[in-house]
N, C-alpha and C positions, 0 to 999 in steps of 0.2 A: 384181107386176112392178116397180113402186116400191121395194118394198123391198127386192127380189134386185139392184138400180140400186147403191141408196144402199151398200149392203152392200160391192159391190163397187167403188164409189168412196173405203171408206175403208179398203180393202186397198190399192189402189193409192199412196195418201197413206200408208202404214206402209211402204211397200217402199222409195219415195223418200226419206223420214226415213231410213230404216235406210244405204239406199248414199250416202247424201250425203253432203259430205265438210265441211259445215256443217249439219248437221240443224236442223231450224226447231225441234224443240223435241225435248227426252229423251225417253225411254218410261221414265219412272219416275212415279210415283203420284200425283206433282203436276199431272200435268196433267189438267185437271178433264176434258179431252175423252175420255182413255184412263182415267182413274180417279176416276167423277162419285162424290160423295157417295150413299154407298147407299142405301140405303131398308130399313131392318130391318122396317119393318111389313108391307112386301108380301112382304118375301123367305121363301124356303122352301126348305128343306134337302134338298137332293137324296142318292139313294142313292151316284150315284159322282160323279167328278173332272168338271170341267167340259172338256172336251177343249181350248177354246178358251182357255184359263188357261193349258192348260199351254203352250201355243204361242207367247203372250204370253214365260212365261217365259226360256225357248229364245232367243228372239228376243233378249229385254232380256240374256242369259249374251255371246251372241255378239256385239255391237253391244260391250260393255265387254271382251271379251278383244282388239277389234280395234281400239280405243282404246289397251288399252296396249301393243300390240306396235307402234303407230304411236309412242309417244311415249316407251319403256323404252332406248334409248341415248341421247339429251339427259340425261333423270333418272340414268343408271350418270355421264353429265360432270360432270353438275352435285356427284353426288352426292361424286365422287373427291375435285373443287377445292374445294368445300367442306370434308373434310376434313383438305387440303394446307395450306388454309388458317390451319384452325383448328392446326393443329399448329406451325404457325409462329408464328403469333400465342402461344402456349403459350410455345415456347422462346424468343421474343424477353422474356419478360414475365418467364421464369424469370430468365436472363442478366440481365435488368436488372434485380430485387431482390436475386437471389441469385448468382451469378456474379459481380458485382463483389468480394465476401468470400471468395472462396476461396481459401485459404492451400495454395501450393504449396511442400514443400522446395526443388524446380527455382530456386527466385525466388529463394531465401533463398542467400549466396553470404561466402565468403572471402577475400579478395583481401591475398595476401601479396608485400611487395615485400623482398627483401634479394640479397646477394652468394650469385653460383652455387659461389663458389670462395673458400677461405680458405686462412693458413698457419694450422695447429695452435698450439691456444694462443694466439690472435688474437679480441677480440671481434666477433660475428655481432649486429650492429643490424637489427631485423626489424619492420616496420610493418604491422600487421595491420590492416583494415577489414570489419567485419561488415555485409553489405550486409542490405537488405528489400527486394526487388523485386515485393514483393505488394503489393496493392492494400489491405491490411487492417494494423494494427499484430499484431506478434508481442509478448507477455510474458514474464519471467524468463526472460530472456536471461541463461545462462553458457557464457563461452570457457571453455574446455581445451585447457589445452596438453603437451604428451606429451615431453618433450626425449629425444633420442638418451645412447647410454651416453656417458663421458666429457666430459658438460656439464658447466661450472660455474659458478657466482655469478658476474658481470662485478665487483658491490660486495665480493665476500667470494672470493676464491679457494679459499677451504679448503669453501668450501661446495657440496656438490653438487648437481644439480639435477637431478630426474628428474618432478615434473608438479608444475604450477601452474593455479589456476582464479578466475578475475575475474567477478564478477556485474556484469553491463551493465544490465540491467533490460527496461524497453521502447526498440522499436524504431521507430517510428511508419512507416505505410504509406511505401513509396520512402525511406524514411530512411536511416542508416547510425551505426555507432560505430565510434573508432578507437584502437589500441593501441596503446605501443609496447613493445616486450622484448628483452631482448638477452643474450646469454651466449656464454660463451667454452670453444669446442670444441675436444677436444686426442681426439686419434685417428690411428690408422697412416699413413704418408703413402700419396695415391692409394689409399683408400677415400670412398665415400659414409657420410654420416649423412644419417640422415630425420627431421623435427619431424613431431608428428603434433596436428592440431587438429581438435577436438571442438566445435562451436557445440550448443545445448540450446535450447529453447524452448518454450512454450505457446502456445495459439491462445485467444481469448475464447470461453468458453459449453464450452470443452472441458476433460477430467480428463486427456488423450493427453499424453506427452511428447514431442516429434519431436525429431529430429537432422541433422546436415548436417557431414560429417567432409572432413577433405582434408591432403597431406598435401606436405612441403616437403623436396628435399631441397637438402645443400650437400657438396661435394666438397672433400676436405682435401687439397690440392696439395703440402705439405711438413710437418715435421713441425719441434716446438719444439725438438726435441733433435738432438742428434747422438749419434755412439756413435762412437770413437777407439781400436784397438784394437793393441798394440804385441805380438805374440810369433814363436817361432821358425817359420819355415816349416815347418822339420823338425826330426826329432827319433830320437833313439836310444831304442827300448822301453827301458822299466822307469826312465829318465833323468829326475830331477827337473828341472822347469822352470817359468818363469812367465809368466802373460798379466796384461799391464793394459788395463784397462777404464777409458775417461774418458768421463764421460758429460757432455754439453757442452751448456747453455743454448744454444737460437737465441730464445729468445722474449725479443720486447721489455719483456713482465712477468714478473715473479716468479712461477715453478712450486713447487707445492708438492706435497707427500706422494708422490713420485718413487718409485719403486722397480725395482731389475734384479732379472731371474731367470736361469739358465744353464742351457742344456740341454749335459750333457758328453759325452753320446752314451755308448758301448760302449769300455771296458778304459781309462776314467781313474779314478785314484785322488788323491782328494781329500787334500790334507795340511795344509794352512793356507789364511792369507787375511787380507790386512788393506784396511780393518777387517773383523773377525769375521760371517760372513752369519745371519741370527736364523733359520730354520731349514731345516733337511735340505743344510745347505751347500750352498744352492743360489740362495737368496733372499738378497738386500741391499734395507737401505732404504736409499734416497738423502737422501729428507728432500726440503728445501727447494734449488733452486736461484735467484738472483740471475741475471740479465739479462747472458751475456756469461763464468760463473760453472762452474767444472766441478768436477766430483770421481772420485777416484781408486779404484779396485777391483784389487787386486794378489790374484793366485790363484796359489797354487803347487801341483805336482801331479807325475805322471807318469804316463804312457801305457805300455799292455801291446798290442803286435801284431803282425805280422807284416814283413817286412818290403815294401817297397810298399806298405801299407796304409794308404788314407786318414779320417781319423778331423775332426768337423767337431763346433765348437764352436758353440749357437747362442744368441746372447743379444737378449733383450725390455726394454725403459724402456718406463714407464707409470705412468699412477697406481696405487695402490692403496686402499682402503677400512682396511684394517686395517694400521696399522703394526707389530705386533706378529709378525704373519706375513708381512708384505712379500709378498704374492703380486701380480703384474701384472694388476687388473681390467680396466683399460681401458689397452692398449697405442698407443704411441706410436709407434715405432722397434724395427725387427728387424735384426740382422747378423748375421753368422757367421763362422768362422773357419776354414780348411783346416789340417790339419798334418798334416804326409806322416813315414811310419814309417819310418826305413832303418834297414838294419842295421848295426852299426857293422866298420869294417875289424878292429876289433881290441873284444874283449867284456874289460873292467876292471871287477874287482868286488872294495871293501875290504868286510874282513871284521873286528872287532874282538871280544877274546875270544871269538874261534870264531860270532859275530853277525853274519852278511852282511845282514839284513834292516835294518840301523840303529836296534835297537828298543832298544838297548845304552844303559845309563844308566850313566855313569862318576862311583866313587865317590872321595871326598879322599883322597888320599893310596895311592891301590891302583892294583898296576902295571894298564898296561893293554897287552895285548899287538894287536900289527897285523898283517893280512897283504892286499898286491895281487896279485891272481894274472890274469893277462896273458895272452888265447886268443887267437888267427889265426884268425879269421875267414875270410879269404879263401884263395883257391883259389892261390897264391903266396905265396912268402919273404917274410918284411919282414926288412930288414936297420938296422943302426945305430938299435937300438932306445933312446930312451934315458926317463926317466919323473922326472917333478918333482912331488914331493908338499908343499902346502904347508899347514902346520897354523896353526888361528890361537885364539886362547882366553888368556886373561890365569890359566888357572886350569892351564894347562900348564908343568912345572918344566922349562924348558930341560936343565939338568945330568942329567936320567933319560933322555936320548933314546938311544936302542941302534938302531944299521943295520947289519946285514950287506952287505956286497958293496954298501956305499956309502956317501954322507959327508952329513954332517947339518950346515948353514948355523945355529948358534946365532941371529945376528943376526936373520935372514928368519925363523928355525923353518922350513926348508927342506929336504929329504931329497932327495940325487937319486941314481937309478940311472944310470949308464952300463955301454956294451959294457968300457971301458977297467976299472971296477971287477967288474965281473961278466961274462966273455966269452961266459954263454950268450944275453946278450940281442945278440950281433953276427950272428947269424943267428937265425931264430924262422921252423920251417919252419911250413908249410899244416897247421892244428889241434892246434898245439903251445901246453901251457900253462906259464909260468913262474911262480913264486912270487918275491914279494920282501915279505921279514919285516921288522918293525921294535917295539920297546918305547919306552915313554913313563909316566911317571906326572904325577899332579896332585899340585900342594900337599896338606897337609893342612886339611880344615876351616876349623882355629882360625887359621890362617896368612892363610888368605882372608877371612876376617871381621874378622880385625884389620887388614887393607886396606882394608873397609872394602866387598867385592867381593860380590856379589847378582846371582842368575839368571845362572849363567854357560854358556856356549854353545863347544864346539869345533868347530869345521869342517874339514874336509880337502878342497882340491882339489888333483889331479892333473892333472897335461897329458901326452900319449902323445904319440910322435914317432917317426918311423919311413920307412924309405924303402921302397918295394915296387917288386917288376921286375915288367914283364910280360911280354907273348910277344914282343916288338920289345927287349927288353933293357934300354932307357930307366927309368931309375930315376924314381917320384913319391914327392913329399912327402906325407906323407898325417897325420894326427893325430887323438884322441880327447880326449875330457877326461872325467872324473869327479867327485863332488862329494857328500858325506855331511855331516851333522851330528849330534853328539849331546851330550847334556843331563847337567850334571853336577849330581847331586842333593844336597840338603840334607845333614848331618850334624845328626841329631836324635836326641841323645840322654838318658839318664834314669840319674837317682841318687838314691840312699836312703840317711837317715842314723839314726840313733837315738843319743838324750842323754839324760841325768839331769840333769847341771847346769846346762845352756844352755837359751835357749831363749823362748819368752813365756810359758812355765807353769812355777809352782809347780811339781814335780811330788816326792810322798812316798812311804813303806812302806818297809823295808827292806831293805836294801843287805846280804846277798845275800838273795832274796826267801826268803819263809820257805812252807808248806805252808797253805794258806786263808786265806793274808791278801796285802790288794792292796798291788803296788806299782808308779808310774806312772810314762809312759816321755813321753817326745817325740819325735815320727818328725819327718822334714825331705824332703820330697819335692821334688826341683830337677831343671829342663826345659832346657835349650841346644839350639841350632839354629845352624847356622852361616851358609846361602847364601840362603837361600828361601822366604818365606814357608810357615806352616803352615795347615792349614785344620782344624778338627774334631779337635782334639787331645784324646786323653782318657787317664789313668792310672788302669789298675786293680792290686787285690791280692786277695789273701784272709785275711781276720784268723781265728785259728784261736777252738776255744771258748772256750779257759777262758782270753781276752784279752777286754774288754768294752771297746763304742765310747763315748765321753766326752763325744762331741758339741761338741770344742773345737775348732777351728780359727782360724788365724790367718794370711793377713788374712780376717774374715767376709766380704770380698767375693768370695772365690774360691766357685766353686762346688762344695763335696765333700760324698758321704751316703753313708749307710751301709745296708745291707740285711739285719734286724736274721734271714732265713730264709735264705736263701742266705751271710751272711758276705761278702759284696764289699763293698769299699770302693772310690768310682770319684771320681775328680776330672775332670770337665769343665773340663777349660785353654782350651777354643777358639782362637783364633790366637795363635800364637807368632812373634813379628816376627823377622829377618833379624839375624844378631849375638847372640840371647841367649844369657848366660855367656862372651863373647867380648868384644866391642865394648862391649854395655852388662850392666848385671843379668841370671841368672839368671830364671827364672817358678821361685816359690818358691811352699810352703804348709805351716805347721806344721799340726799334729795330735798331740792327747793320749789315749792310749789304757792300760787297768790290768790287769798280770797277776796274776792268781787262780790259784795254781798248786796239783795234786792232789798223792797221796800220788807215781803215778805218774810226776811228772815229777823227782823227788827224785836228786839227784847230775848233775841237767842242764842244760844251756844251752837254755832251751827260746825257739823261733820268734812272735818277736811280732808280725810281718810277713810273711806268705806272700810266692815271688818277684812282682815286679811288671811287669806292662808296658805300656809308652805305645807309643798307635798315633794317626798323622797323616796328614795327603793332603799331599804335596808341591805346592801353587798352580803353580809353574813347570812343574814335568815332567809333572803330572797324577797321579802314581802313589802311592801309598800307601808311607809311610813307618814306622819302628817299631823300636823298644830294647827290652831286660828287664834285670833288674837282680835279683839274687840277696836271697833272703831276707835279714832281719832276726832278732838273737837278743836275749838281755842281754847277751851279751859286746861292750861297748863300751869298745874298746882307746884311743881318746883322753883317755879319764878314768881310764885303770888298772882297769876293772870286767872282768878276766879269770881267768881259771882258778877256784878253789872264790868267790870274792866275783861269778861272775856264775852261780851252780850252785845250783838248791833247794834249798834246809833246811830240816830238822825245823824 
């Protein structure tokens, strides 16, 4: 009974442990009351589980799962801000070793101060600061700089400038470097240019190269030049006319290597230009202008089109790169030009020796015949027509002037038509053409050279005059003019002499030559020119066989050879000056040459000279010029050596 007591007093002490909410002591093995030191000597191994063990267990599972469900949302707080904790604690401690060294491009900065606005051709002063706004030094530090087209040297004007680059080195953290550069911008007026700058860098412990670019621009509000442009508003198709071009310094410095281009649009035909454009006549160099400074571009030409038809010249200044080609790289200055097409009241068109195109070269001394032939244009009568041709050339013989059905002003060199000489110009109905003829010759050649006269030039203008009625009756004054010129060409001509006893050679054999034996001659080859330079002057011949080359000439500075398979003899004269055989000397050249004559040429004068002929470029007219001159024999009548004493013999 005691012990069914005791038993069940210490059930009710494990119950109260278990639901207390401080248990007086665990149910785990320590305590020596629930877990006494066993006794292996009395214990003894039972077949199965001890029922009461396992109850024990049970008990001690449930007591700890109700332990941690009482205490598993404190430990999830604790365990989160512990976390929270630690991770703050982390980034604060990263940030503070290593965050303070981090190198941001952001940081790294540019700061460019200059003018938003320039004139062209004005120096651009630019002060650049390379900032560090990192906390860390940056290393090999290089600016770059990028300039716009049309930069140049501020020190050197001729010199261009398209990139330049400065080693700064280090930067130190918060630091800065500062630069200054400047150049001098010439570009269209009212365009932007952009500078563009490059910074470069390293970081310490790194192989990376960073960068940091930005970029500047400046607006060019005028321009250093001007463009000044003088021509006809209008114009009469196919009417020669001219535009000048002044091209006019505004810059306070000196411009250099300048250059114009012309765009001439549709049906103009280029014919001159002073000075001459270096190429496709279209391009001029300027060169250099001086501060204030201009130069002149004179174009002459004519227009083909319709009538109303507007035709627009457009011309560009600028620099260029290449003088040689003068094209416009970097443009300064654009304008253009309007020129309106009419048609004329009255269509005048001189024709000379049957040449209406003016392509006509008028030679010394050769008549030269003329005609104007006079259309109505318009839809009515021109009445009291009258026409003034006026010719000008020092190379014109007043006393050859011939006008029909009018009278010819020696003094002026003046020709005029009237109704009162010609009554079919007193009325000139709607598409009616008249003709009015005229003759004239030039001096000859030698006459002009011994004046002393070079590059001669004839002009013709005409003035038309005329009244027209219309539907009201009222007569207008209405007029044309016309205007040709043409080029009167060189007299270049060639002569050939052959001698025995003159001469700078010896020359022997007998007189009259005999069958297989030599006998030697001296040729005299002479050049004259009367108006115009010559260009590439050359005389050739053909020496026959049984004549052998001697290889003598005289003076040895002349250039003459002989071509021992072909048989040419050629002398290269190269330029022949204005006057020769006139004004001054002859272009002279001896040569000695030996005839060996066959049984076949026996009772003859036989050809020691084939015919010859000299060909040249006229410099003035552009055109190819050229003489021939008839063979050469033994019979040479200056010395008596004719009939059997210039004839083979036995």
């Amino acid at each position: 009974m005691s012990e069914s007591n005791n038993e069940k007093s210490r059930i009710d002490m494990i119950k109260k442990d278990l639901y207390s909410r401080n248990p007086r002591m665990g149910l785990d093995a320590r305590n020596p009351k629930y877990n006494p030191e066993p006794d292996y000597s009395s214990a003894q191994v039972k077949d199965d589980w001890d029922s009461n063990s396992e109850k024990m267990d049970e008990e001690r599972l449930r007591y700890k799962l109700m332990q941690m469900d009482k205490k598993s949302p404190l430990k999830k707080i604790f365990a989160v801000s512990l976390i929270f904790f630690l991770a703050a604690v982390s980034y604060a401690a990263y940030t503070f070793y290593y965050g303070a060294n981090e190198i941001s491009s952001e940081k790294v900065d540019i700061e460019i101060t200059g003018p938003a606005s320039v004139r062209g051709g004005e120096e651009i002063p630019l002060d650049l600061v390379v900032k560090n706004g990192n906390n860390a030094t940056i290393e090999s530090v290089r600016l770059e700089i990028t300039y716009p087209d049309g930069s140049r040297s501020a020190d050197d004007l001729g010199r261009p400038l398209v990139r330049e680059s400065f080693q700064i080195g280090r930067i130190m953290a918060g630091g800065e470097s500062a630069k200054k550069v400047s150049a001098i911008m010439f570009g269209e007026t009212n365009s932007f240019k952009a500078f563009s700058f490059l910074v470069e860098y390293r970081v310490e412990g790194s192989n990376g190269l960073f960068t940091k670019e930005k970029k500047y621009e400046v607006f060019i509000n005028s321009s250093p030049v001007t463009i000044s442009i003088e021509s006809v508003k209008e114009i009469v198709s196919n009417k020669e006319f001219e535009i000048s071009v002044a091209v006019i310094s505004e810059s306070l410095a000196s411009l250099t290597d300048l250059a114009m281009n012309v765009d001439y649009g549709l049906g103009f035909t280029f014919l001159s230009s002073s000075p001459s454009p270096l190429s496709g006549q279209k391009n001029w160099y300027v060169g250099s202008l001086g501060p204030g400074s201009r130069k002149v571009i004179t174009i002459r030409g004519k227009l083909d089109g319709q009538d109303g038809e507007e035709r627009y010249f457009g011309f560009s200044v600028g620099t260029t790169e290449d003088k040689d080609i003068a094209r416009v790289d970097v443009p300064m200055l654009t304008a253009s030009q309007k020129i309106l097409i009419r048609r004329p009241f009255v269509a005048a068109d001189l024709s000379l020796n049957g040449d209406a195109a003016g392509d006509l070269l008028a030679e010394s001394g050769v008549l030269i015949k003329g005609e104007i032939v006079l259309t109505n244009n318009l839809s009515e009568r021109l009445a009291d027509v009258s026409v003034e041709l006026t010719m000008r050339g020092d190379s014109i013989d007043p006393s050859s002037v011939q006008v029909k059905r009018g009278i010819f002003d020696s003094v002026n060199k003046k020709i005029i038509w009237q109704a009162r000489g010609d009554p079919s110009l007193a009325v000139v109905a709607a598409g009616d053409q008249i003709t009015l003829p005229f003759v004239f010759n030039t001096f000859q050649g030698g006459a002009m050279a011994s004046r002393g006269l070079k590059n001669q030039e004839i002009s013709f203008d005409a003035v038309i005059k005329a009244k027209r009625f219309s539907e009201d009756r009222v007569p207008e004054e209405v007029s044309a003019e016309l205007s040709k010129k043409i080029k009167v060409k060189t007299e270049f001509l060639a002569d050939m002499t052959i001698t025995r006893g003159s001469g700078p050679f010896a020359n022997s054999g007998p007189i009259p030559p005999r069958v297989d034996q030599e006998t030697t001659y001296t040729v005299l080859w002479r050049i004259s020119n009367s108006l115009n330079n010559v260009t590439d002057s050359t005389m050739t011949a053909i020496i026959p066989q049984y004549v052998r080359w001697l290889s003598k000439i005289d003076p040895t500075t002349e250039d003459v050879s002989f071509n021992e398979i072909t048989g040419e003899l050629t002398w290269k004269s190269g330029e022949i000056a204005p006057g020769a055989g006139y004004s001054v000397s002859p272009r002279e050249v001896f040569f000695q040459v030996a005839l060996k004559p066959g049984l076949n040429l026996i009772d003859t004068s036989p050809v020691i000279i084939g015919p010859t002929v000299l060909r040249g470029v006229d410099r003035f007219t552009g055109k190819a010029v050229s003489d021939a001159v008839k063979s050469v024999t033994t019979r040479i009548e200056s010395e008596g050596i004719t009939g059997t004493k210039s004839q083979v013999a036995r």
